[in-house]
GUDO-986652 format. One record per atom (N, C-alpha, C): residue in one letter; residue number from 1; atom name; x, y, z. Coordinates in pm, 1 decimal. Layout:
<pts>
PT  A  NUM  CA  X  Y  Z;
...
</pts>
This chain:
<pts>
PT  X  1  N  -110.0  2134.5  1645.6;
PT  X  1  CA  -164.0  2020.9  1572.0;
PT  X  1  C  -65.8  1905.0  1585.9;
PT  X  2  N  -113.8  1781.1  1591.0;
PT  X  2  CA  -10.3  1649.7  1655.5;
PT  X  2  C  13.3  1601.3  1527.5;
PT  X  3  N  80.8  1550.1  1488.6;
PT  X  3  CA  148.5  1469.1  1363.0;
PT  X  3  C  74.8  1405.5  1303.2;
PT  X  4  N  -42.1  1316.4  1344.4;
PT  X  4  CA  -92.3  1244.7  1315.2;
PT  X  4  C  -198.6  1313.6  1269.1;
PT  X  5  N  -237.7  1415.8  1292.5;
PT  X  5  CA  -333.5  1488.7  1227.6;
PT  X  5  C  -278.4  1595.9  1083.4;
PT  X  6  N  -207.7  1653.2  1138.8;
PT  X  6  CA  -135.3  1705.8  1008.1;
PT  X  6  C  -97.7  1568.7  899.5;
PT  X  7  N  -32.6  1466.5  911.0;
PT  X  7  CA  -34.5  1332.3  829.7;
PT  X  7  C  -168.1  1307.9  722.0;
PT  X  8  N  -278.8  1320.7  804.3;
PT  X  8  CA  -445.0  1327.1  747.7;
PT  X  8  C  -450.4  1411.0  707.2;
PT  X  9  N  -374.8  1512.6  745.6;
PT  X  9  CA  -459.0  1641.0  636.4;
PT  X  9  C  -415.9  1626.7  543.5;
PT  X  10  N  -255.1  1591.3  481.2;
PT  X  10  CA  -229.3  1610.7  394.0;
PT  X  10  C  -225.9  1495.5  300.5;
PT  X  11  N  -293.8  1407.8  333.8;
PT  X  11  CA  -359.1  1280.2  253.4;
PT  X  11  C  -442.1  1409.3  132.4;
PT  X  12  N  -493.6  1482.4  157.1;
PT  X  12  CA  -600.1  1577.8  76.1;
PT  X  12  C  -531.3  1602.4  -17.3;
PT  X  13  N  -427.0  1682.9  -12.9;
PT  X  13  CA  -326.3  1682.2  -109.6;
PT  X  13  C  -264.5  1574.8  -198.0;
PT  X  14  N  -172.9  1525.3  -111.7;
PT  X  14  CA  -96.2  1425.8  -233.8;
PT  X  14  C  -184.3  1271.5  -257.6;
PT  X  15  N  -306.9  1295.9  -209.9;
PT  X  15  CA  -427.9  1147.9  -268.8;
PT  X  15  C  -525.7  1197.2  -361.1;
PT  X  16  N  -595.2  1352.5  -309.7;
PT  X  16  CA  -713.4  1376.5  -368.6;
PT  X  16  C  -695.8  1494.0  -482.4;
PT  X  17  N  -588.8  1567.3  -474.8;
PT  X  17  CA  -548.6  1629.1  -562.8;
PT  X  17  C  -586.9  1620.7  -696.4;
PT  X  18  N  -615.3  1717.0  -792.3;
PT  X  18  CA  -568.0  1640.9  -904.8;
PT  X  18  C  -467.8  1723.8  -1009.6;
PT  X  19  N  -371.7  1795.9  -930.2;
PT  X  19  CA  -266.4  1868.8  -957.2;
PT  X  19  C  -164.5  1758.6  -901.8;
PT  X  20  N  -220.9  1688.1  -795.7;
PT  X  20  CA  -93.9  1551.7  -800.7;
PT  X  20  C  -149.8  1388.4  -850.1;
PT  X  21  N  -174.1  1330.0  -754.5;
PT  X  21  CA  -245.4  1219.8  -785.3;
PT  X  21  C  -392.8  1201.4  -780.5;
PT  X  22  N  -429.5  1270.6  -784.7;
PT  X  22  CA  -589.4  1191.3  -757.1;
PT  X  22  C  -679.7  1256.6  -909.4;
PT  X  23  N  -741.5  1094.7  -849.3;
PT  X  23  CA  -832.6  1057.6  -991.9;
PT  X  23  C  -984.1  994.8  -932.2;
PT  X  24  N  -1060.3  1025.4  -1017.0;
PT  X  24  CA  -1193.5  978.3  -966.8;
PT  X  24  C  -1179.8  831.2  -934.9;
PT  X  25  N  -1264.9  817.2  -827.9;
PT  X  25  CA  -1281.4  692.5  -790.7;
PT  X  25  C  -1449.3  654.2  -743.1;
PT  X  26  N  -1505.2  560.4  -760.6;
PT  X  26  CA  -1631.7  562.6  -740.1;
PT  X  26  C  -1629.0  388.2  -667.2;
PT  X  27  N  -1698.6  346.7  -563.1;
PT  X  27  CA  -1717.5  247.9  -466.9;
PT  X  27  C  -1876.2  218.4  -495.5;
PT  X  28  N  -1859.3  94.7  -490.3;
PT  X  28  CA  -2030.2  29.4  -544.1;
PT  X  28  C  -1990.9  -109.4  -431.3;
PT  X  29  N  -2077.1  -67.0  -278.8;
PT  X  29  CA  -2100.1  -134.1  -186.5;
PT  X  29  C  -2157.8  -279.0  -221.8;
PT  X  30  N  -2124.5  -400.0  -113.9;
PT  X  30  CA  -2250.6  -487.1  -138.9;
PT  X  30  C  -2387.5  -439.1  -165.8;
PT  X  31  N  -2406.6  -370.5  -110.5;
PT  X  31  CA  -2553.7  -358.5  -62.9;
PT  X  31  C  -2635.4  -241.6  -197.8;
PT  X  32  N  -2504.5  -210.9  -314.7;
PT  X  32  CA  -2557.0  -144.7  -385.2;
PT  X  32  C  -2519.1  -22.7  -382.0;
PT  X  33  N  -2503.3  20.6  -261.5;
PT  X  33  CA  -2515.2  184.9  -241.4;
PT  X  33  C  -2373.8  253.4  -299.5;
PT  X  34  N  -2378.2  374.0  -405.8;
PT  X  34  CA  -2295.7  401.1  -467.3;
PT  X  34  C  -2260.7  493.6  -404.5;
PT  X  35  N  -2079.4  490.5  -367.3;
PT  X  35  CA  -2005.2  598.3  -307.4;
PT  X  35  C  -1926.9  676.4  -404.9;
PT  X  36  N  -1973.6  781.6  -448.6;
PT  X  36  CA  -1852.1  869.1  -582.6;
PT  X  36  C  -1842.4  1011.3  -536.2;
PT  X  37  N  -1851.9  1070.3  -418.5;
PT  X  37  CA  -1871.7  1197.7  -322.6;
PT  X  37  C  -1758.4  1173.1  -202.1;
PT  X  38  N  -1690.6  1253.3  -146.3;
PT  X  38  CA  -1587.2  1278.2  -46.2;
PT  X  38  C  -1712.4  1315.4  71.1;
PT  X  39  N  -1655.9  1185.4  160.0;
PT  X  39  CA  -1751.9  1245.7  306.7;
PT  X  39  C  -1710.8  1373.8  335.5;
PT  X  40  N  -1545.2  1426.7  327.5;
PT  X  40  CA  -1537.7  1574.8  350.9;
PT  X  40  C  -1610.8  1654.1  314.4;
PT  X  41  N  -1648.9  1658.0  193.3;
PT  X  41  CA  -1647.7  1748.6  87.7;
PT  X  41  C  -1766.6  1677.3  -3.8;
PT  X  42  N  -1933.4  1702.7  32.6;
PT  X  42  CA  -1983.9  1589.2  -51.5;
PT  X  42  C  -2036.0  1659.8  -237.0;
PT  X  43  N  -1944.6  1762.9  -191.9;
PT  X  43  CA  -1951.6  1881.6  -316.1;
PT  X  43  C  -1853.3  1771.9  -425.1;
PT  X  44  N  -1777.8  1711.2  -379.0;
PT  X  44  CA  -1621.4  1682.0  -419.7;
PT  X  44  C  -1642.1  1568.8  -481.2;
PT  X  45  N  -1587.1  1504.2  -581.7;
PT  X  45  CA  -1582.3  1366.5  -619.9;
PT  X  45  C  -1475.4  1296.3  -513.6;
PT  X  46  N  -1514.4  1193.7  -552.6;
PT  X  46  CA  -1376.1  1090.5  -418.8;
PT  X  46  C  -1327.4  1037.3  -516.7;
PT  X  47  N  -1151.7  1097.1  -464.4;
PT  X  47  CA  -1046.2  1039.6  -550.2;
PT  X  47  C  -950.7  1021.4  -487.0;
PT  X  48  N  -850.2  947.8  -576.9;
PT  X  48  CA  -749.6  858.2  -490.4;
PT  X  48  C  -618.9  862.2  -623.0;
PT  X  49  N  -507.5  818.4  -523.0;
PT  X  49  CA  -450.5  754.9  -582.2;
PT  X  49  C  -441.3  608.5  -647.5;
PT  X  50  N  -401.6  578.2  -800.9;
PT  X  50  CA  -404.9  508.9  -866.8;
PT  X  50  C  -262.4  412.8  -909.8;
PT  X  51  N  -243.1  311.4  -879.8;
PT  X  51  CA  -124.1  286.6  -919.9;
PT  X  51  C  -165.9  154.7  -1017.2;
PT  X  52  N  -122.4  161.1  -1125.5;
PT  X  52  CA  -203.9  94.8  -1221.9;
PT  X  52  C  -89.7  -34.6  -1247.1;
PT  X  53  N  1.3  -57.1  -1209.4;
PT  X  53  CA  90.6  -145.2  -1226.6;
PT  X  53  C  120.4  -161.5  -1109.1;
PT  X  54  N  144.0  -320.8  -1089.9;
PT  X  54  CA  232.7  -353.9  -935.8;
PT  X  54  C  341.3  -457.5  -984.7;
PT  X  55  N  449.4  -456.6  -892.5;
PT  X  55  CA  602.3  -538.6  -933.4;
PT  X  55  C  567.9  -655.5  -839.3;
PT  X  56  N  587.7  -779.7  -895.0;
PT  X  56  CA  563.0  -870.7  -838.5;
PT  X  56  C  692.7  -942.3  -880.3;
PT  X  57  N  704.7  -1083.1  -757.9;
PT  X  57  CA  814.9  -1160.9  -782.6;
PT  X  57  C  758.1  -1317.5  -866.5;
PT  X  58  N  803.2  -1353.5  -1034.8;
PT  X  58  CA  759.7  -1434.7  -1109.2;
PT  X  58  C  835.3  -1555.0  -1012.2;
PT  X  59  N  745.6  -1649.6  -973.1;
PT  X  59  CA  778.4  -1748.7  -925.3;
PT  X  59  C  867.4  -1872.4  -1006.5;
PT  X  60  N  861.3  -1863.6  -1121.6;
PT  X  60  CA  894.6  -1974.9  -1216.8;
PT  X  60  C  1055.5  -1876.3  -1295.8;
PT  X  61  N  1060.7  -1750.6  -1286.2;
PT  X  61  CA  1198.7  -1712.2  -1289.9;
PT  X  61  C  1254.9  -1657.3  -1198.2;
PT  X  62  N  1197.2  -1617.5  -1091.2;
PT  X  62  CA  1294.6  -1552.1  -990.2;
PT  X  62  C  1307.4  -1372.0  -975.8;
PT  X  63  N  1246.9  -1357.0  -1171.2;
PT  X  63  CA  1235.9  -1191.3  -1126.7;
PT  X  63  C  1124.2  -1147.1  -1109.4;
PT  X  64  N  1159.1  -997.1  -1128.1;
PT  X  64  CA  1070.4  -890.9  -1089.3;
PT  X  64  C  977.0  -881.2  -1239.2;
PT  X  65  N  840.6  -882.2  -1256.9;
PT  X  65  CA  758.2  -849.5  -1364.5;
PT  X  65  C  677.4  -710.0  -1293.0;
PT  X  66  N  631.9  -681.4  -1415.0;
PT  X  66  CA  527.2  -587.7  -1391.1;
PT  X  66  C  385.8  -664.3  -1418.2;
PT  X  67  N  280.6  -621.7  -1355.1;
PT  X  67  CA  162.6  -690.2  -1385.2;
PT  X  67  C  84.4  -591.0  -1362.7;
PT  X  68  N  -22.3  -584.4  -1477.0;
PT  X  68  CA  -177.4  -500.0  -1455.3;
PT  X  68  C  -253.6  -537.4  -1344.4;
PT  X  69  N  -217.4  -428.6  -1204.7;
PT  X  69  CA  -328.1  -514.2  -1155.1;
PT  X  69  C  -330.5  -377.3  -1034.2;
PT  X  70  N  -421.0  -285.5  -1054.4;
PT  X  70  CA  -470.8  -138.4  -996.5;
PT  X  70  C  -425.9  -159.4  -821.4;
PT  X  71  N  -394.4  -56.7  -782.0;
PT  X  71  CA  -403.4  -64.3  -609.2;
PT  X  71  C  -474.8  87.8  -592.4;
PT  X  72  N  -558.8  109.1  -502.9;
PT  X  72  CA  -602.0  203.1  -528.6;
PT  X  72  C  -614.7  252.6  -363.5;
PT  X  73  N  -584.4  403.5  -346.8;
PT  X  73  CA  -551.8  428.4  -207.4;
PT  X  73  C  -619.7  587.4  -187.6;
PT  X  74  N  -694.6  563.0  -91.7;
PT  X  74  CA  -797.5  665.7  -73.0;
PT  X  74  C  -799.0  663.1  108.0;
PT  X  75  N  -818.1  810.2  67.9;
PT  X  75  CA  -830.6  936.0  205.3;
PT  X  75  C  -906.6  836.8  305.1;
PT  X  76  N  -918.6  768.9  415.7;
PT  X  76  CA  -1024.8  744.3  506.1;
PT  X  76  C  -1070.2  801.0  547.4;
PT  X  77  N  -1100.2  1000.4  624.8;
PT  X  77  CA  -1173.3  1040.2  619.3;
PT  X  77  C  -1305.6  1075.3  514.9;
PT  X  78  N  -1259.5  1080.6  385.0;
PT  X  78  CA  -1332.9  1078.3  251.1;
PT  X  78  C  -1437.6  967.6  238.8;
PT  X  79  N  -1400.1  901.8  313.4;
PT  X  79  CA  -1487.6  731.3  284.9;
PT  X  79  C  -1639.2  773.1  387.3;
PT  X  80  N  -1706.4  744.5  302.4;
PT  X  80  CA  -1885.2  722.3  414.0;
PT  X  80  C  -1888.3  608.9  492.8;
PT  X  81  N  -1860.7  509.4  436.7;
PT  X  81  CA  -1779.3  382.4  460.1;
PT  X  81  C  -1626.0  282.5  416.5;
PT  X  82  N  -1614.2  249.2  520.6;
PT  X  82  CA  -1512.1  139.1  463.8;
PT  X  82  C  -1550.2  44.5  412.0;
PT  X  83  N  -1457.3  -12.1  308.6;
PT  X  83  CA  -1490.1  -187.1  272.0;
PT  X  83  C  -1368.0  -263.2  364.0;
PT  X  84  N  -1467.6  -362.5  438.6;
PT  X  84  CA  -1391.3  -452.2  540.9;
PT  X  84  C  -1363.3  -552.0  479.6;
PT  X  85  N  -1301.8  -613.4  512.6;
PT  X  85  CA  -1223.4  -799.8  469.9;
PT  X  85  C  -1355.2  -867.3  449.8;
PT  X  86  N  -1347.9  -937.5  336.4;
PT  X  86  CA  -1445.6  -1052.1  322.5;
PT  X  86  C  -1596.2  -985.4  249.5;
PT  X  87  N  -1623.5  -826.0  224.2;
PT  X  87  CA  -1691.9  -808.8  198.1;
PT  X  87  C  -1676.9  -769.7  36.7;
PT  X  88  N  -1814.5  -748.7  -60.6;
PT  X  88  CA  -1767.2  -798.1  -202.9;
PT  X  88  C  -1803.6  -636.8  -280.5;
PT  X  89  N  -1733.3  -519.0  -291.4;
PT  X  89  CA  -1727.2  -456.4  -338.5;
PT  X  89  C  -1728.2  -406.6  -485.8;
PT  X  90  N  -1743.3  -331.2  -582.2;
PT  X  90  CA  -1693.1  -344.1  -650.7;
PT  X  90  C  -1613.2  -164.4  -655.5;
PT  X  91  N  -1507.1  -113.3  -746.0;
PT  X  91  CA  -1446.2  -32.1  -780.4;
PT  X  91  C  -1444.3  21.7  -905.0;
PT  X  92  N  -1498.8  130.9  -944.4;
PT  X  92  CA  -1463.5  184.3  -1048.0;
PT  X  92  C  -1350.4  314.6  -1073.8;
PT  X  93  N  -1262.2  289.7  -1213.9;
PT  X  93  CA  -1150.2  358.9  -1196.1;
PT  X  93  C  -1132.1  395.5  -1349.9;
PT  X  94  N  -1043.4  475.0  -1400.0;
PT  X  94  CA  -1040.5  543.1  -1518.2;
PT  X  94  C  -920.8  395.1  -1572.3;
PT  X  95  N  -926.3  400.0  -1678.4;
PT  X  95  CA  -897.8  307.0  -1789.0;
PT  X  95  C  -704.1  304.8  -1722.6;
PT  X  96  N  -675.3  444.5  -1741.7;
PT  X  96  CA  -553.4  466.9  -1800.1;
PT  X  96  C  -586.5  569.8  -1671.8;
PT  X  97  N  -475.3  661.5  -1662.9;
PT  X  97  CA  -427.3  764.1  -1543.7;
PT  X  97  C  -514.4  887.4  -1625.7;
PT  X  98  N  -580.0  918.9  -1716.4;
PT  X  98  CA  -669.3  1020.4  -1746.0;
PT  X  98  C  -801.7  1038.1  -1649.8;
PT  X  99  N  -840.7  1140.1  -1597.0;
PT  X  99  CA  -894.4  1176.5  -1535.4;
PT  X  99  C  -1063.3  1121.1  -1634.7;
PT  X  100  N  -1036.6  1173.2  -1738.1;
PT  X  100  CA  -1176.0  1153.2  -1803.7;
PT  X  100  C  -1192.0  1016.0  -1910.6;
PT  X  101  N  -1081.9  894.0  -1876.8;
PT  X  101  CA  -1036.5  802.8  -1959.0;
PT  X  101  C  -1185.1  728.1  -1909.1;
PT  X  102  N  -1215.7  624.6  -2033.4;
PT  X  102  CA  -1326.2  503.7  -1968.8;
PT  X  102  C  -1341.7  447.2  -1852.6;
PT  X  103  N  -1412.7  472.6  -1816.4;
PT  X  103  CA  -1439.5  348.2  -1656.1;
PT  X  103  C  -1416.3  279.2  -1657.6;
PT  X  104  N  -1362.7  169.3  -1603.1;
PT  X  104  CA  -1370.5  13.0  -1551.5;
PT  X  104  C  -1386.6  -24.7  -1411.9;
PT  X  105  N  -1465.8  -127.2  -1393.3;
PT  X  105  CA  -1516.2  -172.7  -1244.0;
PT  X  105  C  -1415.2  -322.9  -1218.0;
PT  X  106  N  -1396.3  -279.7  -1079.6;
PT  X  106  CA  -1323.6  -399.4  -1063.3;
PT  X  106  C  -1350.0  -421.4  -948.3;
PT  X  107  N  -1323.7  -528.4  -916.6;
PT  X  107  CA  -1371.1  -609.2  -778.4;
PT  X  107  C  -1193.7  -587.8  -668.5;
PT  X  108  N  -1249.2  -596.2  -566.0;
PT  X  108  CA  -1127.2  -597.7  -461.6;
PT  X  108  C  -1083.7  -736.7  -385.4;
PT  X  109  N  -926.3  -754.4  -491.0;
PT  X  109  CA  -872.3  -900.9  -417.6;
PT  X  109  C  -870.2  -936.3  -323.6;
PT  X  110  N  -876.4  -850.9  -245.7;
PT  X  110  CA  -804.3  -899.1  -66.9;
PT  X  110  C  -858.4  -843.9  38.4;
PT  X  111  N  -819.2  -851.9  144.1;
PT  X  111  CA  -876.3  -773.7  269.8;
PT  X  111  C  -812.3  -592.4  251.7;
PT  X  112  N  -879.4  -546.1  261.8;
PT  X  112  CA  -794.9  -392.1  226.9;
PT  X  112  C  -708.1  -336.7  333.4;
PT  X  113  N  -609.7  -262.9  294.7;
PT  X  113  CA  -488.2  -242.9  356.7;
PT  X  113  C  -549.7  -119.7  453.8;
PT  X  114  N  -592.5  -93.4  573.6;
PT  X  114  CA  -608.3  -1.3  680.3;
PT  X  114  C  -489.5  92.3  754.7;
PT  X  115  N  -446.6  195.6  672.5;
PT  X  115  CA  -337.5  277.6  758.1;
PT  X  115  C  -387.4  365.3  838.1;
PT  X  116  N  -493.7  336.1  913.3;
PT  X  116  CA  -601.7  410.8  980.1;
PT  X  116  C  -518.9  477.4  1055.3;
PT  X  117  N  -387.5  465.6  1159.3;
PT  X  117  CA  -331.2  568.3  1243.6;
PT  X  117  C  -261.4  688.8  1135.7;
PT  X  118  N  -241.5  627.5  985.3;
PT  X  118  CA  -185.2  733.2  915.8;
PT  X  118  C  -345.6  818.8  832.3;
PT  X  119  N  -424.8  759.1  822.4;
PT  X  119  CA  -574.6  802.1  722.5;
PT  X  119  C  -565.4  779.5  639.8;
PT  X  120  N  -548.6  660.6  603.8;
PT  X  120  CA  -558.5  568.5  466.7;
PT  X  120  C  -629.7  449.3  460.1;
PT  X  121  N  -628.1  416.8  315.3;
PT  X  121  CA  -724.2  284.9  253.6;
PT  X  121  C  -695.5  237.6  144.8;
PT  X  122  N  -588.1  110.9  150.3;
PT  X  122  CA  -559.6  67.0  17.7;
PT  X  122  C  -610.2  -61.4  -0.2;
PT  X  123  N  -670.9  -28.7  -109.7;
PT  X  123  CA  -721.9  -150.6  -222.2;
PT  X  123  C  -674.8  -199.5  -315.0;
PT  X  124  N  -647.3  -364.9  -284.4;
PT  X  124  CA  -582.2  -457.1  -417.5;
PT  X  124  C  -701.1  -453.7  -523.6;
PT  X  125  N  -676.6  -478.0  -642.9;
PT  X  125  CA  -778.4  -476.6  -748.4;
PT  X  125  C  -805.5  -588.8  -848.4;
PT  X  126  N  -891.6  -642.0  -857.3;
PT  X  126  CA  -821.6  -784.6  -992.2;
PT  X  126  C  -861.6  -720.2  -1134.9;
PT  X  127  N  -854.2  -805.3  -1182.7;
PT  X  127  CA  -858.9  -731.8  -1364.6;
PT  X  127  C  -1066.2  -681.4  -1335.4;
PT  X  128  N  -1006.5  -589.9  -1465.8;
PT  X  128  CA  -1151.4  -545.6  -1520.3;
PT  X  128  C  -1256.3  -664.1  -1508.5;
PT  X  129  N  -1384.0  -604.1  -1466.2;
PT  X  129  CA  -1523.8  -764.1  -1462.4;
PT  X  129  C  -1586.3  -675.1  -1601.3;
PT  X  130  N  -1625.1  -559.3  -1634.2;
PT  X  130  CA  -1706.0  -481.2  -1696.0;
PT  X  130  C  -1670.1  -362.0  -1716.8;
PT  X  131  N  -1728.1  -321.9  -1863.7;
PT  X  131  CA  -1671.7  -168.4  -1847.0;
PT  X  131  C  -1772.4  -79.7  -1853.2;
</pts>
């Protein structure tokens, strides 16, 4: 097995887990169509890692803050589809790092991060639209 495949496999583990990181994640396409099933596994919910805080640099002091603002990083084999740059997604994710915490939907800031030679998919997140 070549590196790059063992790398993907074990996205399964330390993303979809939920003995490590992974937490439900559910994808609500433009077009409507709701993704909350692992293309692997369509037995499986699709989950990801959650990082619910990001460190940013405050422009007006110079440091480091913390800010609410989700990145969310999921298996690319797991995906039915990708969300590409420019297209208007939305994301739903547990409140808090509880598996069974409230939903919230959030829209995706940016073009999403493609570690496709590693089998990944990270998503910037902006605040809650709805819960």
């Amino acid at each position: 097995m070549n590196l790059r495949v063992q790398a993907e496999s074990d996205l399964a583990q330390s993303l979809e887990s939920p003995d490590e990181y992974g937490l439900p994640v559910v994808l609500v396409a433009p077009d409507g169509t709701v993704y909350d099933t692992s293309a692997n596994d369509p037995t499986q919910t699709l989950s990801g890692q959650i990082l619910y805080d990001t460190k940013r640099l405050d422009p007006e002091s110079g440091l480091d803050i913390l800010v609410h603002q989700p990145v969310v990083t999921l298996r690319r084999s797991s995906l039915a589809r990708v969300p590409a740059a420019g297209e208007k997604w939305m994301v739903r994710i547990p409140e808090t790092p509880n598996p069974s915490a409230t939903k919230v939907t959030h829209s995706i800031e940016r073009a999403p991060e493609d570690g496709q030679s590693i089998g990944f998919v990270r998503l910037y997140l902006t605040k809650a639209i709805q819960s």
